[in-house]
C-alpha positions in Angstrom: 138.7 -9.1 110.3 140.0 -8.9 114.1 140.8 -11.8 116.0 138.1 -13.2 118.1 140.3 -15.7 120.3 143.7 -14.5 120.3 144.8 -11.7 122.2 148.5 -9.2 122.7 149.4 -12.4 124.3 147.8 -15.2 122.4 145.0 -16.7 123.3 144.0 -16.2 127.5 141.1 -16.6 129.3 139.4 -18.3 132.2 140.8 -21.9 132.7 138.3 -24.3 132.1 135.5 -22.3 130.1 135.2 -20.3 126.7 138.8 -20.1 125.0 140.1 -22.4 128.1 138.1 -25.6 128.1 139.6 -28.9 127.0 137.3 -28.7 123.9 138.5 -25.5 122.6 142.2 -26.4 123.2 141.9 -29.5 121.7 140.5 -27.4 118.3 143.3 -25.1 118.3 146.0 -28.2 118.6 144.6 -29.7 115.6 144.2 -26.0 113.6 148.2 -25.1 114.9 149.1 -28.3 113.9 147.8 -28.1 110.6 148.9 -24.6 110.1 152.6 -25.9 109.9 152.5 -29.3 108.3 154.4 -28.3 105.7 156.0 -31.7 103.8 156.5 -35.7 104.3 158.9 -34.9 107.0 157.5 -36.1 110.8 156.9 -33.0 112.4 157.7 -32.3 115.7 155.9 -29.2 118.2 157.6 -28.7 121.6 155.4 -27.7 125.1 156.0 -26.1 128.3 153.7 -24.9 130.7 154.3 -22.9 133.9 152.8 -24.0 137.2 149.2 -23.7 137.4 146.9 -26.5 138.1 145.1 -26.2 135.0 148.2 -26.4 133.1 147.9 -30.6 133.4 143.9 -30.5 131.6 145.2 -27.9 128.8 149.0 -29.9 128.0 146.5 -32.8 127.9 144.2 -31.4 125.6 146.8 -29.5 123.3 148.6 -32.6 122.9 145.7 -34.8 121.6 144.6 -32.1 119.1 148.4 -32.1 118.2 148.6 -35.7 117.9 145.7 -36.2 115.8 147.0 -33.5 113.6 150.2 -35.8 113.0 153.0 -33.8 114.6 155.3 -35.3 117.1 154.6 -33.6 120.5 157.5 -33.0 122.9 156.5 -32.2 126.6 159.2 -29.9 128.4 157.2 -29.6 131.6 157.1 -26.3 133.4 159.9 -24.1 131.8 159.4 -20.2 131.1 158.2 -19.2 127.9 161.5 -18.2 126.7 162.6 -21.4 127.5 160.2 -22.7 125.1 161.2 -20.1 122.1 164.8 -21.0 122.6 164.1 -24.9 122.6 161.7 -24.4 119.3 164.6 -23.7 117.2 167.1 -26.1 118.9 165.2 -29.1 118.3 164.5 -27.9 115.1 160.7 -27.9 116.0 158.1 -26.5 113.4 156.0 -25.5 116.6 156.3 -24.0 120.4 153.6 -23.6 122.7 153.7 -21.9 126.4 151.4 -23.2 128.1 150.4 -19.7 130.3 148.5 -16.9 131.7 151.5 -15.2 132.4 151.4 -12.4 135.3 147.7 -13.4 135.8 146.0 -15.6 138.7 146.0 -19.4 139.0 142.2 -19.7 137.5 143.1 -17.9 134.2 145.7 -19.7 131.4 146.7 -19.1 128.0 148.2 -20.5 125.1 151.2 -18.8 123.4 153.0 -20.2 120.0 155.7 -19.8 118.7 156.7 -20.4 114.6 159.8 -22.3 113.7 161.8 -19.2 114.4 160.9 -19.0 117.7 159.1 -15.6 117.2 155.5 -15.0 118.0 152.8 -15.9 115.2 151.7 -12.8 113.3 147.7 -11.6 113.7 147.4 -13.0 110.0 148.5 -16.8 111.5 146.4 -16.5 114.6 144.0 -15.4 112.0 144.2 -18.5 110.2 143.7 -20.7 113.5 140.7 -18.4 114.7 139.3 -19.8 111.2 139.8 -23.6 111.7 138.4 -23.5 114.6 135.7 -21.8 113.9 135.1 -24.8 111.6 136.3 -27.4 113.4 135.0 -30.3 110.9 137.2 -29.2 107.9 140.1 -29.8 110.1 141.9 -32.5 108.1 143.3 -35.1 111.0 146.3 -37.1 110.3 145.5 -41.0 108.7 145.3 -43.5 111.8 149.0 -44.7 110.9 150.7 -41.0 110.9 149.6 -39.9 114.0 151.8 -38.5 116.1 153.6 -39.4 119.3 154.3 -38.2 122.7 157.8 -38.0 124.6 158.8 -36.1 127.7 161.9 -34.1 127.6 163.5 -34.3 131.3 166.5 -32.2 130.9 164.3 -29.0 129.3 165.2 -26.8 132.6 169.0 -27.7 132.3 169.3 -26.6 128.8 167.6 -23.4 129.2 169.9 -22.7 132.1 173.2 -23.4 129.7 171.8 -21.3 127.3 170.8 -18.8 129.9 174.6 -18.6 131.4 176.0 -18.3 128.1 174.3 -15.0 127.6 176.4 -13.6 130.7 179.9 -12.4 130.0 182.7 -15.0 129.9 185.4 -13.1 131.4 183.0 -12.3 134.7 180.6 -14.3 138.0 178.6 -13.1 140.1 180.8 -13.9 143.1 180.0 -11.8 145.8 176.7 -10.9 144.9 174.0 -11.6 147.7 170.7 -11.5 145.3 166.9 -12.2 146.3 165.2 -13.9 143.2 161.2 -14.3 143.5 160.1 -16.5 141.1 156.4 -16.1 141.5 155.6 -19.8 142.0 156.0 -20.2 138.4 157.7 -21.6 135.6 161.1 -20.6 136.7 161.4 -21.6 140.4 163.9 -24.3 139.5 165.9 -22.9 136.3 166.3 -18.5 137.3 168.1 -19.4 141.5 169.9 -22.8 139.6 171.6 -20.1 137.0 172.3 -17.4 139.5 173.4 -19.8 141.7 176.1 -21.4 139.1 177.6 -18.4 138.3 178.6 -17.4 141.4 175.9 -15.7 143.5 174.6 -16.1 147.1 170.9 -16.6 146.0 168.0 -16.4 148.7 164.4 -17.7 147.1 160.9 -15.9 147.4 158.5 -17.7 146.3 159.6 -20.6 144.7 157.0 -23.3 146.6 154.1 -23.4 143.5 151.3 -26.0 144.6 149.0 -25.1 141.7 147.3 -22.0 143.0 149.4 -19.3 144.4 151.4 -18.3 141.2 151.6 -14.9 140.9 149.8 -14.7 144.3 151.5 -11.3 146.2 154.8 -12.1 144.6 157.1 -11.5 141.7 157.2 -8.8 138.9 153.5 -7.4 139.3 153.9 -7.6 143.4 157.5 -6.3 144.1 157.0 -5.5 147.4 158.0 -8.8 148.5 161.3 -9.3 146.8 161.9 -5.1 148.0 161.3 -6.3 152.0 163.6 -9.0 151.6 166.1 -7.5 149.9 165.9 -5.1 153.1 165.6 -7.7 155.8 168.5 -9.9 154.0 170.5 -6.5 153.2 171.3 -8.6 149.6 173.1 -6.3 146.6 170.0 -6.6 144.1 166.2 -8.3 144.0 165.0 -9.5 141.1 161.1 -10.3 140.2 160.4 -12.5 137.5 156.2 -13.0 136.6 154.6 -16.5 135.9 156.0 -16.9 133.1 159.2 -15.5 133.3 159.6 -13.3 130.3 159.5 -10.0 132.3 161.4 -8.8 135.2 161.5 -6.4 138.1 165.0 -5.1 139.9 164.8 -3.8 143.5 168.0 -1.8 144.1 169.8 -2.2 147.6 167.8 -0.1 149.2 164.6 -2.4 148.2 163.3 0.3 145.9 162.1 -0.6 142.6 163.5 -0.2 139.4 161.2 -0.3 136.4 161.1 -1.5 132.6 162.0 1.6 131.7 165.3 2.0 133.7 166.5 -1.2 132.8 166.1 -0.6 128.9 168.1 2.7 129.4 171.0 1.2 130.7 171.2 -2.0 128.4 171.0 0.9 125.9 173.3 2.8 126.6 175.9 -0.1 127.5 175.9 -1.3 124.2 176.3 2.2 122.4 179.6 2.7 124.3 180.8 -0.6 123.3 179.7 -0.2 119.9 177.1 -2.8 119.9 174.0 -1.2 119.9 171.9 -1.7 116.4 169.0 0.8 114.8 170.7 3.7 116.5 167.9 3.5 119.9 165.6 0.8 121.6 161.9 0.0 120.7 159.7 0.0 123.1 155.4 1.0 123.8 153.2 4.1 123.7 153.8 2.8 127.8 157.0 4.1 128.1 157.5 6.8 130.0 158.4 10.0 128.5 161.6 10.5 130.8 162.9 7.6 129.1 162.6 9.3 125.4 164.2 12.4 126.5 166.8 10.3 128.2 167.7 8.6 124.8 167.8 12.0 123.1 170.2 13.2 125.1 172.3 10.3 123.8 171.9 11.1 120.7 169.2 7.5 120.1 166.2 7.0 119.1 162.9 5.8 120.9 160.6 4.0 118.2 157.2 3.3 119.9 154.8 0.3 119.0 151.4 -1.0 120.0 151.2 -2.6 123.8 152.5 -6.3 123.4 156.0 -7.8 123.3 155.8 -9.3 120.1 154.6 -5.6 118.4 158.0 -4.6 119.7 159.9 -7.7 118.2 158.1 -7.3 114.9 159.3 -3.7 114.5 162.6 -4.5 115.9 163.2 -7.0 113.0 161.7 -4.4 110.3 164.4 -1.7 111.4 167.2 -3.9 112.8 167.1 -3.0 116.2 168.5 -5.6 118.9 166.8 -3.9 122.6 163.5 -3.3 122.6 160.5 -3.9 125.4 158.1 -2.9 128.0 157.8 -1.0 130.9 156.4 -3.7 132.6 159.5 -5.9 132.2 159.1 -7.4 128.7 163.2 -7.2 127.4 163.9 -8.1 124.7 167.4 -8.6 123.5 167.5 -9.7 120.1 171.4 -10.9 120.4 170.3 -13.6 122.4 166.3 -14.2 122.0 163.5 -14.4 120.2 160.9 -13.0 122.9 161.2 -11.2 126.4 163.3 -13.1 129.0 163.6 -12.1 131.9 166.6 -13.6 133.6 167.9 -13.2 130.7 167.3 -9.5 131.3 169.0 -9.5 134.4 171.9 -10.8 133.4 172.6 -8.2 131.5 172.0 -5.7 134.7 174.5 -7.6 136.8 176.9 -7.3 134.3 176.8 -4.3 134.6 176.7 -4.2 138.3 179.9 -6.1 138.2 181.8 -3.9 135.3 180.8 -0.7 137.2 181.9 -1.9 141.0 179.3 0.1 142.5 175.5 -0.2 144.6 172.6 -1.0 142.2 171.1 2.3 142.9 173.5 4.1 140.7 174.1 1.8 138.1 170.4 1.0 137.1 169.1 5.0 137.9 169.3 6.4 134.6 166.4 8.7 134.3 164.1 10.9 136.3 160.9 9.6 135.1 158.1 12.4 134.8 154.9 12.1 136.4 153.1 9.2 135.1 149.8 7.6 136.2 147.9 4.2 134.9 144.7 3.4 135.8 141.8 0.8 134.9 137.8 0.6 134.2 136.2 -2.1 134.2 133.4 -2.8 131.7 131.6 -5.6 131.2 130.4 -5.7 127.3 129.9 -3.2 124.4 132.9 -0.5 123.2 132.9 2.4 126.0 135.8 4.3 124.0 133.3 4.6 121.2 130.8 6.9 123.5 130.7 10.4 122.0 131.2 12.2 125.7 134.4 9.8 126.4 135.7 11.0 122.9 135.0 14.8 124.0 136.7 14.2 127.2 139.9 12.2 125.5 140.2 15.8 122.8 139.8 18.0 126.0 142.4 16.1 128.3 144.5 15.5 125.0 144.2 19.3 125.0 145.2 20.3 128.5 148.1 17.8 128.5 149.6 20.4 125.4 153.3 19.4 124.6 154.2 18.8 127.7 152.7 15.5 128.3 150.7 12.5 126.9 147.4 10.3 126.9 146.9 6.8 126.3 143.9 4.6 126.4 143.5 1.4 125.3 141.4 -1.8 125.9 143.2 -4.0 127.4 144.6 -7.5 125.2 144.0 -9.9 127.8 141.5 -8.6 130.3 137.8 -6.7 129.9 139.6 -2.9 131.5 140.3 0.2 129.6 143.5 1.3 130.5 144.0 5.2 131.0 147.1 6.6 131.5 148.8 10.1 131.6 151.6 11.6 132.0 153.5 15.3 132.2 156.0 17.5 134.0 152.6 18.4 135.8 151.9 16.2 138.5 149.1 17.4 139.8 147.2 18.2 136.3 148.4 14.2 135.3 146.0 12.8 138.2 143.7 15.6 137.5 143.2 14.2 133.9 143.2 10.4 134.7 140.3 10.7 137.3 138.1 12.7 135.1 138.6 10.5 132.5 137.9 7.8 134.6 135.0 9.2 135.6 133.3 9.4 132.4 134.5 6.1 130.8 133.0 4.5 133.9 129.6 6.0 133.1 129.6 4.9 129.8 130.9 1.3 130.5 127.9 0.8 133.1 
């Protein structure tokens, strides 16, 4: 049976109608909360949110379906959704929730939990939500004296930040460093400059002002244009992008040019090989990956696994093969030594350590790879299951066909939007835009 409500990404959608309204939210607080009562013991779920206006109706809603389910809620406030995992486990909380829509615009939110471990539910638990709510009257509700209680955390931000710092290497700063952080106007427009700031670094903000519309508005990790003509104008060492959320990142080397996912994994990679740290001999990462990346790993003698779009497809095969770096192209990083889900200051981090240990410009440290020609691009469709048109399936085996062994197709619906995502890539340039607009061409006709 597939998921109706949840997502790649949990459950997402337009704030304030279907998934998103107050009504639904409050159904899935009382099915999560009833998913992990698990005893007599009070039970106690932890929240953050990042900075959209909706986030006060959904936090509202979430917590009374909480309440009512008899867990204690805590309320971090806006933190990033790593924030949130880390927090689940110290508190020793039997549930998270992100409160987010993470790289998407201020009218759409999401809802993203987190078990006991801090890791992502499995489709089998978000499964068993989908179910209750479906059937919202056989949700059992707590007895009128065990229902729960509220309580605001204040100090949520500073203890991510400790935890954050403590993932950088004790026997460095980041004195010196002139860095341009863009926040997004989201979650982390407190916590990511306050960290980069206490370890040593001259930090200058972009876009760190949120007033409950403009996050992810022409800024951060899915806009890095901005934090690339600043970095220019402000002639800093290093920019880094961070999404809504903050659980994927963007670097813009000194010369304000960007430096992808992909990059980023390569040289955490390999780092941690020469020092003898790396685990599951290679990274994990998405069919998304570019194929310069795999060849680069080769060459190192590691491996590239490959997994479904989604962070937490990554993490789930990560922890089948014991593998501690694994992620997305887009950002998502996850380091396994540290978190439970994609962070993505603590991402960078990791790159300015390696800025500092190598004493050189960004541009040759994070430059690991020439990437071969890759191109992404969307259809919209509005209903019904274009992929499944018998000339879109012709066209995918001829394309698939042209591409040979020297590159790759992938298409996929999208997790959290209604787009069909076609990309392809190969040491061909021109035959890898040749292929994407002709296949373009023919989804869109079966999608009108």
């Amino acid at each position: 049976m597939s998921r109706k409500y949840f997502g790649t990404d949990g459950v997402r959608g337009k704030a304030n109608s279907g998934a998103m309204t107050a009504d639904m939210v409050l159904k899935i607080g009382m099915a999560s909360g009833n998913l992990y009562r698990r005893g007599s013991h009070r039970h106690r779920v932890v929240i953050g949110k990042d900075t959209r206006l909706s986030g006060y109706m959904i936090e509202q809603a979430l917590t009374a379906g909480l309440l009512a389910a008899g867990m204690d809620v805590f309320l971090l406030g806006p933190v990033p959704t790593p924030a949130v995992a880390m927090l689940t486990r110290s508190m020793r909380a039997d549930l998270g929730v992100m409160i987010s829509a993470s790289h998407n615009p201020y009218f759409d939110n999401g809802i993203k939990i987190f078990g006991p471990d801090g890791y992502k539910l499995s489709d089998e638990q978000e499964l068993r939500i989908e179910r209750m709510v479906e059937s919202p009257e056989a949700i059992p509700v707590a007895n009128s004296d065990e229902i729960g209680r509220a309580t605001r955390i204040e100090d949520a931000g500073a203890r991510y930040i400790e935890f954050a710092k403590r993932t950088y290497p004790r026997d460095s700063n980041l004195d010196g460093l002139r860095i341009v952080i863009d926040t997004a106007h989201g979650a982390s427009y407190k916590t990511a400059p306050t960290a980069l700031w206490e370890l040593g670094a001259e930090i200058i903000r972009v876009g760190d002002a949120p007033n409950g519309f403009n996050i992810n508005e022409k800024c951060g990790s899915t806009a890095p244009q901005v934090m690339c003509e600043k970095v220019r104008e402000t002639r800093a060492d290093i920019g880094i992008a961070l999404d809504g959320d903050a659980d994927r990142v963007m670097i813009s080397d000194e010369q304000g040019q960007v430096i992808d996912g992909d990059q980023l994994m390569a040289l955490v990679t390999k780092s941690l090989h020469e020092r003898g740290q790396l685990q599951g001999g290679g990274l994990v990462a998405t069919v998304m990956s570019n194929l310069g990346l795999e060849r680069f790993l080769s060459a190192q003698g590691l491996s590239l696994a490959r997994t479904k779009v989604g962070d937490r497809y990554v993490v789930e095969h990560m922890r089948a093969h014991g593998f501690n770096v694994g992620g997305e192209q887009s950002g998502h990083i996850i380091l396994s030594d540290f978190s439970t889900t994609g962070d993505g200051l603590l991402a960078a981090l990791q790159v300015l350590a390696e800025v500092k240990r190598a004493g050189k410009p960004v541009s040759e440290v994070c430059k690991m790879f020439e990437p071969v020609p890759q191109v992404l691009k969307n259809v919209k469709f509005k209903s019904g299951k274009p992929l499944d048109d018998a000339q879109v399936k012709t066209a995918i085996a001829e394309a698939t066909s042209r591409l040979g062994n020297a590159g790759r197709l992938v298409i996929r619906p999208s997790g959290t939007e209604p787009l069909i995502r076609v990309m392809a890539e190969g040491d061909d340039a021109r035959l890898v835009n040749a292929v994407v607009d002709e296949l373009c061409g023919v989804i869109s006709k079966a999608a009108a």
